[in-house]
TORVEX-872179 format. One record per residue: y, x, z of N, C-alpha, C in turn. Coordinates in pm, whole numbers, padded with zeros to 5 digits, always signed. Each point is the difference from the previous one (the first is absolute). Layout:
REM TORVEX-872179
YXZYXZYXZ
...
//
This chain:
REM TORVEX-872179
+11690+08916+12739+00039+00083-00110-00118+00086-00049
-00094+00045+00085-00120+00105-00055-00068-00095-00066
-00019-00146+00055-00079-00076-00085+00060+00008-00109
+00116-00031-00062+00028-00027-00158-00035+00131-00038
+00039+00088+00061-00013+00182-00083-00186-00006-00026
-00054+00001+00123-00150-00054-00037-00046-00084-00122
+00054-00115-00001-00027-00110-00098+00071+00056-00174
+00085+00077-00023+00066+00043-00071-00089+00135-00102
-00059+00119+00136-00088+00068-00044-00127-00027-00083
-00067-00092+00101-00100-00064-00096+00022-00086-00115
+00132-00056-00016-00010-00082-00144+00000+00121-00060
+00093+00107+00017+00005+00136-00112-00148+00088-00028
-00082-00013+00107-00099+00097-00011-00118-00134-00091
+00015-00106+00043-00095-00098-00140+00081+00015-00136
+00113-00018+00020+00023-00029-00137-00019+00138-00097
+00057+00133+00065-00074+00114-00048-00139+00008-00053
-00091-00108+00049-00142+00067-00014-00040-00106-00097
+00100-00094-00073-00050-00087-00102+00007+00031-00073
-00071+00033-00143+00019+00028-00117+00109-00072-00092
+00033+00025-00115+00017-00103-00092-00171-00021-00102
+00101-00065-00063-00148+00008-00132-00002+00102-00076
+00124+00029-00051+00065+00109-00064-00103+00113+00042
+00067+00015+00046-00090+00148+00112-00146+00013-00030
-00069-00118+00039-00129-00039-00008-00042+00030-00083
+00066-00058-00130-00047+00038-00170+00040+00167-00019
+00094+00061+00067+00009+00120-00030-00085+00135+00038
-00087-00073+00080-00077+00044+00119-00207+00000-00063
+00013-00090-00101-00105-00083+00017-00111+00076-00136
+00056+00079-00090-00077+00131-00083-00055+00065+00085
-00092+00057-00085-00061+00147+00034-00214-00018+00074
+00002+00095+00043-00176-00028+00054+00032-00019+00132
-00104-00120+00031-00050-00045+00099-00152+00045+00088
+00019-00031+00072-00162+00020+00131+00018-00081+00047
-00085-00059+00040-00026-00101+00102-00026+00079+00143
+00093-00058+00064-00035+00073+00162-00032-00095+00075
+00025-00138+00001-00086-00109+00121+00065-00124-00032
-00088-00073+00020-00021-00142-00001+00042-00073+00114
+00101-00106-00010+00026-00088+00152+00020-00158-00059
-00081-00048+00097+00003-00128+00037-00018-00065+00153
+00051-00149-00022+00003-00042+00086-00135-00035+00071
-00046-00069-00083-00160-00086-00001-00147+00094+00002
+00063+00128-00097-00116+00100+00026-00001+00136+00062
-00115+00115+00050+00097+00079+00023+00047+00131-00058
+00091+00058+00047+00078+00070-00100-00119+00102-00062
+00000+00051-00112-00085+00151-00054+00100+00094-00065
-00033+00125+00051+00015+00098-00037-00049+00070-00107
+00073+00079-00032-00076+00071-00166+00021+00157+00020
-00088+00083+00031-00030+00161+00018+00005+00028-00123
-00056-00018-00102-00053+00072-00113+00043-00127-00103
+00079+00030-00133+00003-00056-00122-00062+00052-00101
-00108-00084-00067+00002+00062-00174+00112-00034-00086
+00030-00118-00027+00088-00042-00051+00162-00014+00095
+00113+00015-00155+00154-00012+00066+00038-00092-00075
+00113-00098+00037+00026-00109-00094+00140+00046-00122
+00016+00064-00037+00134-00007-00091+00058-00080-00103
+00143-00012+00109+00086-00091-00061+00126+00031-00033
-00021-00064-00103+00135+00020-00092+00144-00099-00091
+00063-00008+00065+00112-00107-00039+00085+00029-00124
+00018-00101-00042+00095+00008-00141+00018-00147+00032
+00166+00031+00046+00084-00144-00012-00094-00085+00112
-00008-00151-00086-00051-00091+00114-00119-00025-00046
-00022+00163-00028-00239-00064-00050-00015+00180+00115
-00136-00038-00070-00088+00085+00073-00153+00003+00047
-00070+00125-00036-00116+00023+00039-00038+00083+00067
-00108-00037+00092-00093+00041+00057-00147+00055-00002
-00010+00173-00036-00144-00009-00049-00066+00116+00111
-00150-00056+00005-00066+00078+00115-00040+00158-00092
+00029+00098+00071-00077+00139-00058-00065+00063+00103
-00069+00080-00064-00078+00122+00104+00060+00112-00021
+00069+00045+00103+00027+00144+00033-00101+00107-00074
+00025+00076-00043-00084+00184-00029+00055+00090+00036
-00120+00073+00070+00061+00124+00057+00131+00059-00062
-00031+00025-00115+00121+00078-00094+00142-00054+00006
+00005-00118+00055+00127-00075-00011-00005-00129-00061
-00100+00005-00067+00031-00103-00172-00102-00134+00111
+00032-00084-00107-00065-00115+00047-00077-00079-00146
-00100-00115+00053-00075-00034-00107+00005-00144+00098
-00014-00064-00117+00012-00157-00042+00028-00039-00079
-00042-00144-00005-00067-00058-00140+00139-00088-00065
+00114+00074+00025+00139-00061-00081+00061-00122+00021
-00098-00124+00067+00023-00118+00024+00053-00042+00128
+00107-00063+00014+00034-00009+00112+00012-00203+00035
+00057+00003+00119+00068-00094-00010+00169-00052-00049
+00003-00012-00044+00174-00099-00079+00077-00066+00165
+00109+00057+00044+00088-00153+00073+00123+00022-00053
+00052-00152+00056+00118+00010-00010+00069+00014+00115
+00116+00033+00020+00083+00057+00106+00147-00139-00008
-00018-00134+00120+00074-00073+00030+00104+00021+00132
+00102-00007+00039+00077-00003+00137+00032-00091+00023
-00043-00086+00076-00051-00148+00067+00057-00009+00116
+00107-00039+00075+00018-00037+00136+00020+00182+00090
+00070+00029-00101-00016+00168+00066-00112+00076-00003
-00085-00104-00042-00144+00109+00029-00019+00046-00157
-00097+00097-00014-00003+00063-00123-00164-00007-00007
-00040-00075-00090-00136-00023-00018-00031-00011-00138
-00163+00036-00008-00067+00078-00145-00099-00140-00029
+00025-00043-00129-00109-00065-00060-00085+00025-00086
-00132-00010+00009-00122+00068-00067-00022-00118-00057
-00102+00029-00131-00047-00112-00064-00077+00115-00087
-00194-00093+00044-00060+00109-00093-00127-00107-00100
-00040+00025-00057-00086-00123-00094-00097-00056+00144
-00036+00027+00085-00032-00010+00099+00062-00084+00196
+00103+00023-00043+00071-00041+00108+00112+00024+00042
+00095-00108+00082+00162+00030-00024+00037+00040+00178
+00070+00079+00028+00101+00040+00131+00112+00014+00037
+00027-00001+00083+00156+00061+00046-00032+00073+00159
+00076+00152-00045-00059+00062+00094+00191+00036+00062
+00047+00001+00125+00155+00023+00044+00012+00135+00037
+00088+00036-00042+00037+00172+00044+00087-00005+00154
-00080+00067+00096+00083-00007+00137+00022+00125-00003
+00006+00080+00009+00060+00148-00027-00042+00075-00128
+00092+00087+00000-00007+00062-00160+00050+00168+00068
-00020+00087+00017+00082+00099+00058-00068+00143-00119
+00065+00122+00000-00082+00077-00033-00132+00016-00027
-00022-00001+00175-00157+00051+00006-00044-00140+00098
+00032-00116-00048-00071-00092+00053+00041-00115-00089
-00129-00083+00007+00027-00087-00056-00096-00147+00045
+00050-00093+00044-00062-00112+00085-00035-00131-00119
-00069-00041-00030+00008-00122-00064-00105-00138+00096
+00075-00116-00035-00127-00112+00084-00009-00100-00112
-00127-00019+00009-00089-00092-00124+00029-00160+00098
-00002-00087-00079-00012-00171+00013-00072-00018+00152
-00082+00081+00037-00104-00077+00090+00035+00089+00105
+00160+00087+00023+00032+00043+00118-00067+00167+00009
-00057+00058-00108-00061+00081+00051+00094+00134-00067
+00037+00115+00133+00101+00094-00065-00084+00108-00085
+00025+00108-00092-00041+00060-00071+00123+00174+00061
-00046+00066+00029+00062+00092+00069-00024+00147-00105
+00111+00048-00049-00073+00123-00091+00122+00102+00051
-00096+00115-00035+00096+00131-00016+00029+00048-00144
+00082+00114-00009+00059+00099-00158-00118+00064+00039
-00130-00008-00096-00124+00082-00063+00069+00168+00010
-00104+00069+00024+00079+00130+00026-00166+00084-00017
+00037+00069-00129-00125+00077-00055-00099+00071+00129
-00130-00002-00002-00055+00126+00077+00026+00124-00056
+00036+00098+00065+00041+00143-00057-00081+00089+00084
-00110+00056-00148-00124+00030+00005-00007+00143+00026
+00136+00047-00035+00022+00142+00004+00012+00066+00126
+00073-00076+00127+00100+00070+00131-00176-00017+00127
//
């Protein structure tokens, strides 16, 4: 009997920790940081210091991605251009397609949370970010 109560807990405590897509896309605005890099094949890096944050922004099933630089003051500067995807839900998974005069991707959203956000590119490699959070120059 503890085994099924055992076996029972853990289906509830995975299935809790799966997203939908839903979620994902609801999750998936706002500024980014890059906080570390993981792969299988290489090894993982860390990121101390960002110049750049990625901000993204959804409308419906599009969406872009554009790199800026933080300023002290708050404000940010960049050059307006971003990347374009589209936003597909494929097999449960919720994944972004890029297409730039340059070259085409699909990058999969494995977590989407507040203040986290996981994505893994084609070749296995995860993309790990935090919610950008101003330096406050004043305290």
């Amino acid at each position: 009997m503890r085994l099924l109560y055992l076996f029972v807990a853990c289906i509830a405590l995975y299935s809790c920790q799966q997203q939908s897509p839903e979620e994902k896309i609801e999750n998936l605005s706002g500024y980014w940081e890059i906080n570390n890099v993981h792969s299988e094949h290489v090894d993982d890096k860390e990121y101390t210091f960002n110049n750049t944050v990625d901000y993204i922004e959804v409308d419906g099933n599009n969406g872009v991605r554009t790199k800026l630089q933080p300023n002290p003051d708050g404000s940010f500067t960049g050059n307006k251009t971003g990347e374009n995807f589209i936003i597909k839900v494929e097999n449960k998974q919720l994944n972004l397609y890029y297409e730039t005069p340059f070259d085409k991707w699909k990058e999969t959203v494995v977590r989407a949370r507040d203040n986290l956000l996981v994505v893994r590119n084609e070749d296995g490699i995860e993309y790990h970010y935090k919610k950008f959070e101003p330096i406050n120059l004043e305290n």
